[in-house]
Structure formats: structure tokens, C-alpha cells
C-alpha positions in Angstrom: 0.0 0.0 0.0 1.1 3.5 -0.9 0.0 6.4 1.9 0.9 9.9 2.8 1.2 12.0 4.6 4.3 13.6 6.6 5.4 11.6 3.5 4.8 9.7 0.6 5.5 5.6 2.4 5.3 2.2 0.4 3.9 0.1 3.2 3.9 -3.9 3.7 1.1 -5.6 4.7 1.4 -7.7 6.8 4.6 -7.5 7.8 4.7 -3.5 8.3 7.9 -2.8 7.0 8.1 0.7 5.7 9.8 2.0 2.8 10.0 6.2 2.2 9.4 6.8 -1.3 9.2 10.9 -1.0 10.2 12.7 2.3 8.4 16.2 3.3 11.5 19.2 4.0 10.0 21.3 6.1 12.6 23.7 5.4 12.5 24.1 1.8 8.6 25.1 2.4 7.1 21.1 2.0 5.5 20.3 5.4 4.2 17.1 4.1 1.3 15.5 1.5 -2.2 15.2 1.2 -4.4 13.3 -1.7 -2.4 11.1 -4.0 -3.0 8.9 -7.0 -2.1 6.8 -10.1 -2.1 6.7 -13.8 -2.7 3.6 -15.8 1.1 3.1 -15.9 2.3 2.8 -12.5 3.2 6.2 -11.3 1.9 8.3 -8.8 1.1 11.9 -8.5 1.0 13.4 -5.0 0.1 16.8 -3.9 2.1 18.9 -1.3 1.4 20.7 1.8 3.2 24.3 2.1 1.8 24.9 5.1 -0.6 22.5 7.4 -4.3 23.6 6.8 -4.7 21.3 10.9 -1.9 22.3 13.2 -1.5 26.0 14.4 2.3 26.7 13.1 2.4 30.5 13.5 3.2 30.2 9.8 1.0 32.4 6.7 -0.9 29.7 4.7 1.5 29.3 1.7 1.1 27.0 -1.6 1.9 23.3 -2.2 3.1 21.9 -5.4 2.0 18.6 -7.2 5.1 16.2 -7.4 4.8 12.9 -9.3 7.0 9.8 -8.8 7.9 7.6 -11.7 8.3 3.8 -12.2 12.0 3.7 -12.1 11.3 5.9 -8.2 12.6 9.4 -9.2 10.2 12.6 -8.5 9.5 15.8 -9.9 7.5 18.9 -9.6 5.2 18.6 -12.2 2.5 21.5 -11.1 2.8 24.7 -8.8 0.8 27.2 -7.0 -1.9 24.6 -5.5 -3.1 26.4 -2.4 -4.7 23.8 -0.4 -3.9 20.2 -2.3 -6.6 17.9 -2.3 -8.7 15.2 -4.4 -6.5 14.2 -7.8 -8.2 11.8 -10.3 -8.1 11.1 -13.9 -10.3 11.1 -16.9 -11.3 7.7 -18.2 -8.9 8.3 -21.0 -5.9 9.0 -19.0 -5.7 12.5 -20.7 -7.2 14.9 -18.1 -6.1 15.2 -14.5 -8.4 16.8 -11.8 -7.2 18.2 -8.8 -9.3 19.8 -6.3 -7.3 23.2 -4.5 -9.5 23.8 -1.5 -9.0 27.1 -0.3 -9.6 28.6 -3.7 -12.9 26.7 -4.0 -11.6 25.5 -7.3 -11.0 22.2 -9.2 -8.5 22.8 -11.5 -7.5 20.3 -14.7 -4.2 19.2 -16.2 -3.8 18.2 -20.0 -1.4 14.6 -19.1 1.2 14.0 -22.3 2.9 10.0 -22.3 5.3 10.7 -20.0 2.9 12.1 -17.3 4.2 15.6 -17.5 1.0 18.2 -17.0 0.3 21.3 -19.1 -1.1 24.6 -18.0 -3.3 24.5 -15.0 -6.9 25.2 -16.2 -10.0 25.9 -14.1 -12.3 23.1 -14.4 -15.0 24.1 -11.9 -15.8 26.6 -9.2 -17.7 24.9 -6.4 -20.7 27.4 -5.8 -21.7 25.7 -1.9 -19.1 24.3 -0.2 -15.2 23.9 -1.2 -13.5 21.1 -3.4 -12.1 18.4 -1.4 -11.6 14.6 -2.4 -12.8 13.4 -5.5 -13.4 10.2 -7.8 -14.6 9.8 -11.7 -16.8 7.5 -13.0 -16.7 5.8 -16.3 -18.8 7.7 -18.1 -16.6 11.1 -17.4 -18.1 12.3 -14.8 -16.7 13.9 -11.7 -17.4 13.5 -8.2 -16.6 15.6 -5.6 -16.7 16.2 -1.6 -18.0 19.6 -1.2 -16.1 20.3 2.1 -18.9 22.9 4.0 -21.5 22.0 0.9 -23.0 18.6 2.8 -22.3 15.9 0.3 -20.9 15.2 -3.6 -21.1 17.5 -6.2 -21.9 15.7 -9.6 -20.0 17.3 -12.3 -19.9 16.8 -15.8 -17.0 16.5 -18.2 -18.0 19.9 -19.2 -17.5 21.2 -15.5 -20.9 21.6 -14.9 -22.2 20.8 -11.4 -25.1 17.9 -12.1 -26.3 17.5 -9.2 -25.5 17.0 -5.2 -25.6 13.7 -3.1 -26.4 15.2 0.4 -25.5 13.8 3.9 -26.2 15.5 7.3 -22.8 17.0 8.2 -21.7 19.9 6.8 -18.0 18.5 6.1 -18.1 16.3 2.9 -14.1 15.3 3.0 -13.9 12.6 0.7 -15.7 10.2 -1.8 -14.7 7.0 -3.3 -16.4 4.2 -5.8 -16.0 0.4 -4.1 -17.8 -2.9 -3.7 -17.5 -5.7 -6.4 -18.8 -3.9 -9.4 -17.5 -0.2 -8.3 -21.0 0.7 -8.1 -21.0 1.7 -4.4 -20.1 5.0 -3.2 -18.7 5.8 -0.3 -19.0 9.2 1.0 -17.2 10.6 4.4 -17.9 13.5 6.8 -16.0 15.2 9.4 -16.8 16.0 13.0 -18.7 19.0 12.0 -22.2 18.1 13.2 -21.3 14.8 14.9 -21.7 14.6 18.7 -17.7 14.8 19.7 -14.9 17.1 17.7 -13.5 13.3 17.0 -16.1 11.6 15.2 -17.2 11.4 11.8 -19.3 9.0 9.8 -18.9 6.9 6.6 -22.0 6.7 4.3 -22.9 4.1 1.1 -25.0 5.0 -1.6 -25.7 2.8 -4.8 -24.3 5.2 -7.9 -26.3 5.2 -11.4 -22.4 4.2 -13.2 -19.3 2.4 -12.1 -16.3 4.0 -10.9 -13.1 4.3 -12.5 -10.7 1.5 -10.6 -7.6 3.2 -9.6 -4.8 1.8 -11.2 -2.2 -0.4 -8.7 1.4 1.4 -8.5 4.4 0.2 -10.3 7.0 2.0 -8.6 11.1 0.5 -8.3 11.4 1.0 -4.3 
């Protein structure tokens, strides 16, 4: 399993050996990573932290970048000026990457060439309730997204109009992912905004109307 966080880990399961693929450098302005994902070859594309968006560090909020990691395990800044870094998915074709930048309530998208380099960042969508937090695609193109503040999943087509909205009871839609044996299910989570303790949250399942794109495994050289 790959995760992040204060860094980008290749994780063994069981046996819980860890191996650090992309380390955060806190001074050189990377604090650590957020939302990551893969292309249909192998590599993975993780946004960066310039600040943390949690923890009271004293420090002005300050842009991320989006890095990617190839096959053979080198990385490289392939996107800049992401203010908040969250949800990263790709078009069914593999030629559009969306990525979600929270605190300018925006999801941006990437033209991807074959050797996953990005062109100019493009606005996709302005979220009108709520800002831009994880996000999933289905097959048919379409674009699903935790509307952070907007209680629930803004449906967007590939035109970056906002469909419709799949609401839940808390306030704080974080994330949204497709699962279950025909990637028909969608999973939706909250935050602790409206839950009965500042730790809690909840995890909902809805049947979707498409399947979800699977996410492709990593193919990384550790």
C-alpha cells in the first residue's frame, strides 16, 4: 500500500515494513502530502502541503506543489501554486487530471502527455456551496466531488458543470470513493462538524447510477 502524509510511504502488509518513497522538508517550504493517486502506468502523482491547513504553526498559509513519482522511483514537480492540495483523479482516457485546490474553492484540470508531464493548469469548476475536497470519476466522465462545507458530492460533468448533489447531514463532505465488487458503491465521508464529539465522523454508502473508474495499482522500483 502507498500512503501519505508527513510523506509519501510504500507500506507492507502484513509484515509493516516501511519504505520512504518521497520525504516532506519542512525547510524548503514542503511540510508534508495530502491526496495522492495513479495513472494507468504505475506512477503516482501526490500533492504537497506548504503549510498545514490542521496544526497552528504560526506560519502564513503558503502553496503546495504537485510532485509525481515515476516507475524507475525518481520525483519531480510537475505542477505549482496549488493552495490547499486535495482530491486528484483522472479522466477515463488518462488525458485529463483533476485536482481539487480547497481554499480557492476550485478544481483545476491538467492536459497529461505520455510521459505524465501536465500542461497549463486550467480551471475546471468553481464549487458554488461548499469547497473542493476529495474526488473520484466515474466511467462515463463524470466527476465527483466532496463539497467540504456543501453537505455531500457535487456531480459534475465532463464539461464542469455541477449535475447534481448527493447530500448527507454534516456539513464537512471530505472525501468520496467508488467500491464494492462492481464499483458501483459510493462511499461518501464526513468530518466531525455536526457529529456529537470534535473526533467523530461518519462513513455513508450510496448505490451510484455508473461504475467508478478503478484506480490503477502502483508500479514503482522502491
Amino acid at each position: 500500500m502507498i500512503v501519505s502524509g508527513r510523506n509519501i510511504s510504500w507500506k507492507s502488509i502484513p509484515e509493516g515494513e516501511t519504505v520512504t518513497i518521497l520525504d516532506s522538508d519542512e525547510s524548503n517550504g514542503l511540510v508534508g502530502f495530502n491526496d495522492i493517486t495513479t495513472d494507468s502506468a504505475g506512477r503516482v502523482y501526490a500533492g504537497s502541503l506548504g503549510s498545514s491547513p490542521v496544526f497552528e504553526d504560526g506560519r502564513e498559509p503558503t502553496a503546495g506543489e504537485l510532485h509525481l513519482i515515476d516507475t524507475d522511483g525518481s520525483a519531480r514537480v510537475v505542477a505549482v501554486d496549488i493552495m490547499l492540495t486535495n482530491g486528484l483523479a483522472f479522466s477515463p482516457d488518462g488525458t485529463r487530471l483533476y485536482h481539487s485546490d480547497s481554499s480557492r474553492q476550485r478544481i483545476n484540470v491538467y492536459e497529461v502527455d505520455d510521459e505524465g508531464s501536465l500542461g497549463r493548469k486550467q480551471v475546471f469548476a468553481i464549487a458554488e456551496s461548499g469547497s473542493p475536497d476529495g474526488l473520484c470519476v466515474s466511467e462515463d466522465g463524470r466527476i465527483w466531488v466532496a463539497l467540504a462545507g456543501g453537505h455531500g458530492v457535487g456531480v459534475f460533468t465532463p464539461d464542469g458543470e455541477q449535475q447534481s448533489l448527493i447530500e448527507i447531514p454534516q456539513p464537512m463532505c471530505t472525501s468520496v470513493c467508488f467500491g464494492g465488487d462492481d464499483l458501483q458503491d459510493l462511499y461518501i465521508v464526513s468530518g466531525s462538524q455536526g457529529m456529537e464529539s470534535d473526533n467523530a465522523g461518519a462513513v455513508y454508502r450510496t448505490r451510484a447510477d455508473v461504475r467508478g473508474l478503478p484506480v490503477p495499482p502502483t508500479r514503482i522500483s522502491l
